[in-house]
N, C-alpha and C positions, 0 to 999 in steps of 0.2 A: 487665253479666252479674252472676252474681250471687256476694255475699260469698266463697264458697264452695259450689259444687256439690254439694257433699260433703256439704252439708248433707242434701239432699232424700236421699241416698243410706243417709247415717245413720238417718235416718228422723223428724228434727226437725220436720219439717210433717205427717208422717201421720196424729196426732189431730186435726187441725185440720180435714185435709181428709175424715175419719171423719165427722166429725157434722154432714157438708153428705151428699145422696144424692139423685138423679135426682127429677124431677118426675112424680107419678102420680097428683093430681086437680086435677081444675078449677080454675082459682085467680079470683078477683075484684080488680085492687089499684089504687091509684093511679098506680105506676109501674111500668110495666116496664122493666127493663134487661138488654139483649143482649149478653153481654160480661163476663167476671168476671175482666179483666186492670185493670193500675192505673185507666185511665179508668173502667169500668164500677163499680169498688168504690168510686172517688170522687163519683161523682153518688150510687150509695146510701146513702154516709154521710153524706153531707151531706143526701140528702133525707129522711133516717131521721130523723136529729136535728132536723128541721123537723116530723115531726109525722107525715110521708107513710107510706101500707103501700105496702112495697116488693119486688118479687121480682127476682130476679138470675138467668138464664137461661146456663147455659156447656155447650158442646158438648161438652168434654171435663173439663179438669177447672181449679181456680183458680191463674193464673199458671205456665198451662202453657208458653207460650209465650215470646215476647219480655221478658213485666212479670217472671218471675219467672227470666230468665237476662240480666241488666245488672247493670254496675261500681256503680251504689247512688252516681254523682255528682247532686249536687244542687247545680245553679246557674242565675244569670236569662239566660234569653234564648231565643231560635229558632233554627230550622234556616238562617234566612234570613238572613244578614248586614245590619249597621245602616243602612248606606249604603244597601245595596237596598232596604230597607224604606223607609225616607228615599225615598227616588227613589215608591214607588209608591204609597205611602198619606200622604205630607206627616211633617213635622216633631212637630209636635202629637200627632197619631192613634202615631206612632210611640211618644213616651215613653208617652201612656196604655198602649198593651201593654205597654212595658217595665216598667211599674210593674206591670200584670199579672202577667206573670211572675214579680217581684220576689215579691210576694205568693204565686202560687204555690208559692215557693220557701222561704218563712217556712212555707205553713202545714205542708207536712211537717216543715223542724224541731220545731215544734211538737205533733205526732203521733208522731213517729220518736225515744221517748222509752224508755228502758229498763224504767218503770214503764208504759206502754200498751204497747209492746213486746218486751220482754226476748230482750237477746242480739242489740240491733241493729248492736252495733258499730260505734256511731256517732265518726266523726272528722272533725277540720277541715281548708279550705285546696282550694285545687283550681291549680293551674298549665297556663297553658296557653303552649306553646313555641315557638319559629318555626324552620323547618328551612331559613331561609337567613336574610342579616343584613337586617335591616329596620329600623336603629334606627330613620332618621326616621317612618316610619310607627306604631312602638311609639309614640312622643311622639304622634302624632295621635292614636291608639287612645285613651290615657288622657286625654287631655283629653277627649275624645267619653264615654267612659265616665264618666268622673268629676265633670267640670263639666255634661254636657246631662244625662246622665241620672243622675246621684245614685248610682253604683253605686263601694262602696267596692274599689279596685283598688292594684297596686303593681307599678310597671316593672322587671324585673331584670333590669338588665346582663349580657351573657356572661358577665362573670366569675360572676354569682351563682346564675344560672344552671348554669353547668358547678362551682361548689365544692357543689351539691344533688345534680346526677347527672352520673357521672362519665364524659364520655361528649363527644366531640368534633362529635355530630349534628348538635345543639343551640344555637341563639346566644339572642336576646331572650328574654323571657319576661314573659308578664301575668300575675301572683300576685292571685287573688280570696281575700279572710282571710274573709269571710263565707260560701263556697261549700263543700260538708260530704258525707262521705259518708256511706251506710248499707249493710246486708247488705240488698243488692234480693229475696232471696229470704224473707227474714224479712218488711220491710216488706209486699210484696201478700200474705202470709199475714195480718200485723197489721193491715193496711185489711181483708180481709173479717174475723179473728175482730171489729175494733170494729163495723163494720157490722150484725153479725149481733148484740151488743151492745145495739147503736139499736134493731133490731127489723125489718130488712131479711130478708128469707128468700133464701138463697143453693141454685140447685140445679143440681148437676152433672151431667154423662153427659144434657143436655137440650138436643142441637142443634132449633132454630127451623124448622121444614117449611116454613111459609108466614106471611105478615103479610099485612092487611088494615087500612091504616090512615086508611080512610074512616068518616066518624062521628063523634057526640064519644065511643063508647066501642069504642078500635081492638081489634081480635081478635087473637089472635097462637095458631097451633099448632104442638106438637109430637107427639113421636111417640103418647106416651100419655097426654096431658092439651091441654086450652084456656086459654087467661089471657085477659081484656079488662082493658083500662086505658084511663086516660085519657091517658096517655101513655106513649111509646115512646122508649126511648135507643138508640140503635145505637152501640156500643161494641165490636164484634166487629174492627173492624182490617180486614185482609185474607181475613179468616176468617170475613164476615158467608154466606159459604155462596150456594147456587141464589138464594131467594127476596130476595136484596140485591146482586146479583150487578153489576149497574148501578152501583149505589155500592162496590163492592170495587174496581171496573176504574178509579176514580178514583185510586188507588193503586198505584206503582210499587213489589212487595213487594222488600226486602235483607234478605240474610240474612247476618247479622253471626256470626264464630265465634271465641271464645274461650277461653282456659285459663288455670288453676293451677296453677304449678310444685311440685316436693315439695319440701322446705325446702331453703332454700340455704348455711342455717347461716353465718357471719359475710361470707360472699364476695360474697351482696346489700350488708351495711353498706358493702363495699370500692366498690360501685359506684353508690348510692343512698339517700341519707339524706334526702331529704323523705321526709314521713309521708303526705300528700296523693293526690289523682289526678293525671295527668300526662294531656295529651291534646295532639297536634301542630298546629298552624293547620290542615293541611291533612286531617284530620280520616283519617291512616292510624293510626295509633296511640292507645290509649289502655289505662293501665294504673294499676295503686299497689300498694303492700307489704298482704298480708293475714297475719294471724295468724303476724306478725314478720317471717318470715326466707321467705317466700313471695311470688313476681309475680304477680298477675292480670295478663290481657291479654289485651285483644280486638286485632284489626287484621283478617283476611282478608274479603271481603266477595263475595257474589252475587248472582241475582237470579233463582236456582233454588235449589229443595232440595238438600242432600246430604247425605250422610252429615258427623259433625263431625269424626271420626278421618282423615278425608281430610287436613286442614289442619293436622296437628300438627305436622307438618314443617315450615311455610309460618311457623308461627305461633313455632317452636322458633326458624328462620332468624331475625325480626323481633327478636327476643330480643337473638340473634348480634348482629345488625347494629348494632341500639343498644346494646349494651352487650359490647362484644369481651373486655373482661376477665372477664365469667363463664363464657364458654369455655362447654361443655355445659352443658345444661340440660335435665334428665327433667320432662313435663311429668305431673301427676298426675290430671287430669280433663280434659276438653274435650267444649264442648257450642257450641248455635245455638241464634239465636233470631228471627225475623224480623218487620221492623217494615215499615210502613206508608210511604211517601216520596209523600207531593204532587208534583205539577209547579209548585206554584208555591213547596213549602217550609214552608208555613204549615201548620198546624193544621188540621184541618174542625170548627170548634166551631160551634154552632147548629141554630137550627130550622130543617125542610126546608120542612114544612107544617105546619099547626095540628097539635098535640100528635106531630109527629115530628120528634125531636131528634138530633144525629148527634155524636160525640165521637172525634174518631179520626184516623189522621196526624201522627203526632207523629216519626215520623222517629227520630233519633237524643237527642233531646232532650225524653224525655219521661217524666223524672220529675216537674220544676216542673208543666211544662204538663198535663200531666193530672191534678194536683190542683187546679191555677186553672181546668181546665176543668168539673173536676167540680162544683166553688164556684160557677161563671156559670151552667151549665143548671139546676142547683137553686136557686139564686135564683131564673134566670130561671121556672121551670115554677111553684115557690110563692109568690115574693113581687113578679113582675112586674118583675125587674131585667134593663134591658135593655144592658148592656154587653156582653153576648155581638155584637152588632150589629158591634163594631167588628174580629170577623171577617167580616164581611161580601164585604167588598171579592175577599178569596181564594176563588173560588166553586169548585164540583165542576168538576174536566176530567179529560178522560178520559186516562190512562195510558199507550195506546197499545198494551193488550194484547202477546202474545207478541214484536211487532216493538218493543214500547217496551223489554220486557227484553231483549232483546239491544242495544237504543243503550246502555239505561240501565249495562249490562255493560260496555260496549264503551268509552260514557263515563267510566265511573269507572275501569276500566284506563289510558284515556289518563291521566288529572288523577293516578293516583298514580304513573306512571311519568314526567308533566310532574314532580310534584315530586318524584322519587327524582333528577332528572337536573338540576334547581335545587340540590334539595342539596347534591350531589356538586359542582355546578360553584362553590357558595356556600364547600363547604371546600378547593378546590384554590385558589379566591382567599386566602383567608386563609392558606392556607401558605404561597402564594406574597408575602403580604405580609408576614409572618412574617419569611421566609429571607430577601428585603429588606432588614427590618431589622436584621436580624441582621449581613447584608455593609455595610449603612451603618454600625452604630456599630462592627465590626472597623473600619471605612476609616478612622472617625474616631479611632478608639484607635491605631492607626499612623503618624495624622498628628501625632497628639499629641505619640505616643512621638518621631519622627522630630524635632519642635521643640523639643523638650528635652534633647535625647540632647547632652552637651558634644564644642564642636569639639575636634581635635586638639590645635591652636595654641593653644588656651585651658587645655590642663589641667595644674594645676601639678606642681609638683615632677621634671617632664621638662625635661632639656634641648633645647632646638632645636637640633636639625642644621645642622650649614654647611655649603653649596653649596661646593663644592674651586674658586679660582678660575684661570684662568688665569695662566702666568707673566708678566710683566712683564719686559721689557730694560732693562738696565741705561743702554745710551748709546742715544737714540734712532734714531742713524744708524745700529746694528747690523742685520743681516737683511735690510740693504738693498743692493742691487747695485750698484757704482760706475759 
């Protein structure tokens, strides 16, 4: 979600999005692109910069949606856990993505610069937490991370964990010092103004009627103009509308919702002093300190629209729940955004057919990946690089429509109330070993006491008592009966 909401309310992106305006003549270009959220502005800049005429087609308006309401985390990896990737594409094909991503991941720091962007906000470090005790599995994590795939990482013990947030939730933790964040609502502002920069033409309020992408020069209409290209990027997410409706239903849509608290003034410091994002293994939480003494914080999730004031209370609770010491908390904005979730987790990056490209799926994880994806179709479309193939393997399936959202609901209720009820069972253990230890070293400081404590008999300057003894007869024949 993004830096601050407050921004777009202030009115910080309204020039920007002033000198973009709806599509009303014919156009001719080499590329089209469907979609003016992070994915769709990254294949334009990068095809801009290679030479291509480009136009950018958006139904409403730039970073309406999901790309420009996210936490601005930027780190490597997918929606899909390592091991499972491992299991379904081999060892090998694994790191090449992962280096993908990595690369992804560089090239927005690389972009997400004060001087191409001003006012990004840019910070380091990203933490990610375990909500029950998993040391030995921590020690697996960082060897896998660190030794197969080259990703710099650091294990945090409970302790170092809970001396950063203050907060008994909490145990293990994986510290990425590489992983960085930005204000997401600046950044897909700063991808389309560089874009437009390159020489991409960006135009809003221009949802797509129909495509035709038979030929080598595919047709594409809207409501008051034509465009043919030599190619087509589908970049519209869950939003490619009627004439893509087939590839939307590939897409299980969540709608993740979020808020900024109003300053908290020193009573945050009391309870949180990492500067970073903070996000839980089991992916209900995720948060970080914005413009000081302020929480961002996403957690409630759907797989229908709502309104976002419905969740403020849900989202106020989350707050509570992780951090009891700041007691109330007034939240100052809250919005949604909704993203795109594959059934298999992965990305849809690639060609469908000759000059039709598809960019989309990115789930919760899709700052890296939608600039590495942007990177791979414009290679692949200008200079015939074909690593986009090694999405291959994850092909289009279908969603499951209406009955898929309510499992997909139904599932993600279950997995965060499985781990609301791992948590809770993970901290009665620890107390319970806790108060243990506690009654063992009292046992042993008793016994201690108990073996040192000086006998009676032993302690000086008392005299010892004498037992009174019995009398003694004088003659021993006395008291005896004749």
């Amino acid at each position: 979600m993004s830096e601050t909401s407050t921004s777009a309310t202030n009115g910080h992106a309204a020039p920007a999005m002033r000198e973009r305006s709806r599509l009303s003549f014919d156009l001719d270009v080499d590329i089209c692109v469907i979609g003016a959220g992070l994915a769709g502005l990254a294949v334009a800049l990068e095809a801009a910069r290679m030479g291509a005429s480009v136009a950018v087609l958006e139904g409403r308006h730039v970073g309406w949606n999901a790309s420009g309401h996210q936490l601005g985390t930027v780190m490597p990896g997918y929606g899909l856990p390592l091991r499972d990737l491992i299991a379904r594409i081999g060892f090998e094909d694994t790191r090449e993505l992962w280096s993908l991503s990595k690369e992804g991941a560089e090239y927005v720091r690389a972009i997400a610069t004060e001087e191409l962007m001003p006012g990004i906000a840019f910070s380091e470090g990203a933490l990610e937490v375990s909500n029950v005790d998993v040391g030995d599995q921590l020690i697996e994590r960082l060897q896998m991370l660190g030794e197969d795939f080259g990703t710099e990482v650091e294990g945090w013990q409970v302790e170092r964990v809970r001396e950063q947030l203050k907060t008994e939730h909490y145990f293990h933790g994986v510290y990425y010092p590489k992983a960085f964040q930005v204000d997401g609502r600046k950044y897909v502002h700063g991808l389309a103004a560089l874009a437009k920069r390159a020489g991409a033409q960006i135009f809003e309020e221009t949802p797509v009627v129909s495509i035709d992408p038979l030929g080598i020069r595919k047709r594409i209409v809207t409501p008051s103009a034509r465009l043919r290209a030599s190619h087509i990027v589908l970049a519209g997410n869950i939003h490619l509308g009627a004439p893509l409706r087939r590839l939307s239903d590939t897409l299980l849509p969540i709608w993740r919702y979020g808020a900024v608290t109003a300053p908290l003034g020193e009573r945050l410091a009391e309870v949180m002093t990492f500067q970073g994002s903070v996000t839980d293994t089991d992916g209900i939480d995720h948060f970080r300190i914005v413009d000081g003494d302020r929480l961002m914080w996403a957690s409630p999730e759907t797989t229908w629209a709502a309104r976002p004031q419905r969740f403020a209370r849900a989202i106020a609770r989350r707050i509570r729940t992780i951090f009891p010491r700041l007691g109330r908390t007034e939240l100052a904005d809250i919005w949604s955004g909704a993203v795109g979730q594959t059934v298999h987790g992965m990305p849809q990056i690639g060609q469908l057919r000759k000059g039709l490209w598809v960019s989309s799926g990115f789930g919760r994880q899709g700052m890296n990946t939608s600039a590495m994806a942007g990177h791979l179709i414009a290679q692949g479309i200008l200079r015939g690089d074909d690593r986009w193939r090694l999405f291959s393997p994850f092909e289009l399936v279908w969603a499951g429509g209406p009955t898929g959202r309510v499992v997909g609901h139904a599932v993600g209720a279950w997995t965060r109330g499985a781990s609301a009820a791992a948590g809770a069972l993970a901290r009665y253990r620890e107390r319970a070993r806790l108060k243990e230890r506690i009654r063992e070293a009292r046992l042993v400081e008793a016994n201690r006491q108990a073996g040192t404590r000086p006998s009676r008999r032993s302690q000086p300057g008392r005299p010892r008592p004498e037992r009174p003894r019995p009398p003694v007869p004088a003659n021993p024949s006395e008291g005896k009966e004749a």
